[in-house]
N, C-alpha and C positions, 0 to 999 in steps of 0.2 A: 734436382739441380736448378738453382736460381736462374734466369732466363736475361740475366745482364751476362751474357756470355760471347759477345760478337767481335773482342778482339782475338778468339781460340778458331782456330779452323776447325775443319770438323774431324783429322787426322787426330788432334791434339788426343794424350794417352785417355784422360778422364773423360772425353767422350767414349771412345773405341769400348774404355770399360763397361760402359754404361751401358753401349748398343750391345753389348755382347752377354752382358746379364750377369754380369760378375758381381757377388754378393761381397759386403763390406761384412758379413762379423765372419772370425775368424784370421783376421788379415795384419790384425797388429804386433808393431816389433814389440818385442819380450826382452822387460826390464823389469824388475822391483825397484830403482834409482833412478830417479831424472833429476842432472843437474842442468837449472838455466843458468845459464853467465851473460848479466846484459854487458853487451858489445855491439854501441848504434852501429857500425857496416862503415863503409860494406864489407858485404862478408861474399868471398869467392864461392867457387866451387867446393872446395873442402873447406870447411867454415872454419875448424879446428886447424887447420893449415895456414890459409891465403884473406883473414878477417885482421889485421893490421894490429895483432894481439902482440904483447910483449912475448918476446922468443920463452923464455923461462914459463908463461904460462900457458903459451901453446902447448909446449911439450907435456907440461905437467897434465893437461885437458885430455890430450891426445891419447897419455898411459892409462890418466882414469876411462877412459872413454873403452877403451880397449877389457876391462876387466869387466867378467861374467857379470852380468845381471845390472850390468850402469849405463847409461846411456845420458852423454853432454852434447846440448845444443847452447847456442849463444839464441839471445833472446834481445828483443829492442822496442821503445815503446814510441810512438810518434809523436806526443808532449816532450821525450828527451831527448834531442836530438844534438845537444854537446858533444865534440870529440874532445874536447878539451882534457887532456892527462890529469887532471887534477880535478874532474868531477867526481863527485863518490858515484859507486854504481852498487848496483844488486847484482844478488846471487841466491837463488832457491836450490832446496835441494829437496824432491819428494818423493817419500819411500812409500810403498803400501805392498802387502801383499795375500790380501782379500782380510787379513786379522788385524792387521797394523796399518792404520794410514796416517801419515806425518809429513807436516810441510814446514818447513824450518826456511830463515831468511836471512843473511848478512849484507852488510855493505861495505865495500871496500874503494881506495882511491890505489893503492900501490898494486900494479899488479903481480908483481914479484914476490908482494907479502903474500897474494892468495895462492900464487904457486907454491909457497914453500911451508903454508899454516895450515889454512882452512880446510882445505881440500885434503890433505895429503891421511885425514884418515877412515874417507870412503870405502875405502877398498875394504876394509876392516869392521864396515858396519856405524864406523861411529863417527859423530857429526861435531864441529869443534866447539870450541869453546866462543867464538866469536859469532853463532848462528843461536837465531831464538826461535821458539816453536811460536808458529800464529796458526789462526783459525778461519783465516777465508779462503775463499775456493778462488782458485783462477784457472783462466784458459790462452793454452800457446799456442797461437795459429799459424801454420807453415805457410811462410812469403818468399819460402828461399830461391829465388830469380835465379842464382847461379847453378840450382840444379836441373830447371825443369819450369816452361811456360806455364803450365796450368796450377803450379802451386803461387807463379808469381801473378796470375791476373785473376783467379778464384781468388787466392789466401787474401790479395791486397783487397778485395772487393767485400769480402765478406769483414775485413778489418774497418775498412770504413764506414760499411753498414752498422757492426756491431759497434761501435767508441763515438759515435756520434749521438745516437739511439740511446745509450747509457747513461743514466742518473752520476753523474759524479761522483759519488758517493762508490760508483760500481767499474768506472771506464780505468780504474789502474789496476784492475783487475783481468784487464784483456790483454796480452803481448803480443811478440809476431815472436816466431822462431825459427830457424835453421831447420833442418832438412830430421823430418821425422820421419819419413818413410812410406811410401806408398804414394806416389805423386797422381798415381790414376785415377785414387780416389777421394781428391781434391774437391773442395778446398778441406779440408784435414785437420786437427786438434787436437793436443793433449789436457785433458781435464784435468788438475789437480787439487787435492792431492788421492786424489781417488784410481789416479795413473791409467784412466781410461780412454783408449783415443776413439775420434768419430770422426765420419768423414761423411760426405756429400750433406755438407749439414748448411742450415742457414743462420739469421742472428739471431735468430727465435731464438736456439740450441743455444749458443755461448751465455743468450742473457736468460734463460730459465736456469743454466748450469751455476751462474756467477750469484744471479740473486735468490734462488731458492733450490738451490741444491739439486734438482731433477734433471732427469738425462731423456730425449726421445730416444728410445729404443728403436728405433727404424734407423736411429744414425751409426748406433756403436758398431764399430770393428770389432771392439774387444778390449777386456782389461790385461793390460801388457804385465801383468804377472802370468797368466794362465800363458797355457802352449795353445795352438790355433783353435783343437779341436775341443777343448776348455771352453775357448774364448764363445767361440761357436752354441756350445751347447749353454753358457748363462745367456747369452743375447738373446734367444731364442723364448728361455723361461722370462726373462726380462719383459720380451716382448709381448708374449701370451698372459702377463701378469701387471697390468701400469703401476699398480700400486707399490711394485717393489722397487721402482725406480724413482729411487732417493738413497745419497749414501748413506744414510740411518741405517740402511735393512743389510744385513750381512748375507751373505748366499757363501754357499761352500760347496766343493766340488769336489766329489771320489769317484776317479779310475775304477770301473769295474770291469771293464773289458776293451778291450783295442779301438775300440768304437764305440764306449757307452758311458753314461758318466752320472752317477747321483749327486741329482742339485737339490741342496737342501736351505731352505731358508730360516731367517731367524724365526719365525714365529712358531717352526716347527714344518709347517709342511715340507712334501719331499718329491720327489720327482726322478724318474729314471727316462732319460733322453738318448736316443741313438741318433748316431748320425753316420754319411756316409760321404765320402769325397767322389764327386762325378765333373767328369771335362766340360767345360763349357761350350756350344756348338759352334761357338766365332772362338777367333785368334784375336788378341788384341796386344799389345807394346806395354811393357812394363814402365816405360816412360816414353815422352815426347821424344820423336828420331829413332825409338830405339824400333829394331825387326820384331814384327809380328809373331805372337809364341802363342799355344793355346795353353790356357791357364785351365783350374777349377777351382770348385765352389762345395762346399759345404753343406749338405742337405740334411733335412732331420727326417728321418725314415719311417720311430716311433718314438713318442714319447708315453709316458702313465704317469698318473700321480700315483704315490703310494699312501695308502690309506691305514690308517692304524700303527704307526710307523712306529716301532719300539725303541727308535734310536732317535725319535724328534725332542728338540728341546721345548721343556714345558716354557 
């Protein structure tokens, strides 16, 4: 954790995590769908609620947002800071999940049209007619003030670190976003469209992510398609491997036992990982205010490479 941290007490959630040893992979919410909807703010506590959004597309936000495997955050960038109804805004929507990665973009001025067009057929898989696929990488860093102190004095800190630092060419590629999840382990990120999130990271991370594709492995939570213990056990290969950290390399992950998981990567190697969930020895708050819980963490018990592997791809 960066050490411009002196408006946080030391109560704040994302320390308590930190002193208590609580590991970041494994930890991220589980979606294959992130829609951003830029909406400058402010944005309440329920961002989808109390963000000064037209009635008709809150609601519409609020039902996608509720269906299996999509998750909608409003997003906002500090060069655009119009409220003015009649600015056009953006809208991404990025799917991936570990075969498929797509990031698709529109923009809209009426919000009423994007509740009743654009959106209306996610649920469905399929992406409208008004959104186009692109091909750069961006990252949505959580500032949401209205949920939680350390995402609003990390998120904005590490936001002004990373968009000032950025080649032009690369700083509209940084957001802020709504409330991702995990505030402890702030300041927090969704990568796309690689739908990976990282947490206690610096601008190093966002500007290695945005300009050449790469991920530190000591940041990743985890890719929000996998379930924890997924997540868990690529971070780890990730880890143990740097050169596979780039979205180029594909890794693939088979359940073979309640705890074990074959990670196999594109070039063919393969790997069998175990892991095991153990309590953490401190209690820490799942957010700022909130009572002290003991949490756990994710360990890897054993791992093997498999050798000879008659199921690696040539």
């Amino acid at each position: 954790m960066n050490g411009s941290t002196s408006r946080l007490a030391d109560q704040a959630c994302s320390f308590q995590s930190l002193f208590a040893g609580e590991a970041l992979a494994g930890t991220a919410p589980q979606a294959n769908t992130w829609v951003f909807v830029e909406q400058p703010g402010p944005w309440g506590r329920e961002a989808l609620k109390d963000s000064q959004l037209a009635p008709e597309l809150a609601e519409s936000l609020r039902a996608l947002d509720a269906q299996p495997g999509i998750k909608v955050l409003l997003t906002r960038h500090p060069s655009r800071t119009s409220r003015t109804a009649a600015t056009d805004r953006y809208v991404w929507v990025s799917r991936s999940d570990g075969h498929v990665r797509e990031l698709f973009q529109a923009q809209y001025v009426d919000q009423r049209e994007l509740a009743a067009t654009s959106l209306s057929g996610l649920s469905n898989g399929n992406v409208g007619s008004e959104f186009k696929q692109i091909h750069d990488r961006f990252a949505f860093v959580c500032t949401h003030s209205g949920r939680d102190a350390c995402c609003a004095v990390l998120g904005r800190e590490l936001i002004d670190r990373s968009i000032p630092n950025s080649p032009d060419a690369l700083s509209h590629l940084v957001w802020e976003c709504s409330h991702i999840g995990g505030h402890r382990f702030a300041p927090t990120a969704l990568l796309a469209p690689i739908n990976t999130v990282v947490g206690r990271c610096e601008a190093s991370t966002i500007h290695e992510w945005v300009a050449a594709g790469t991920i530190r492995a000591g940041c990743i939570r985890g890719a929000s398609w996998l379930d924890p213990q997924a997540q868990a056990a690529q971070a780890y290969i990730l880890s143990e491997n740097p050169e596979l950290q780039t979205p180029d390399i594909h890794i693939e992950l088979t359940e073979v036992g309640s705890s074990s998981y074959r990670v196999t990567a594109q070039d063919g190697r393969s790997w069998m990982v175990h892991l095991a969930s153990v309590q953490l020895d401190l209690t820490r708050p799942d957010s700022c205010g909130g009572e002290p819980t003991m949490g756990t963490k994710f360990v890897i018990t054993h791992c093997d490479q498999l050798l000879g592997d008659p199921n690696a791809r040539e």
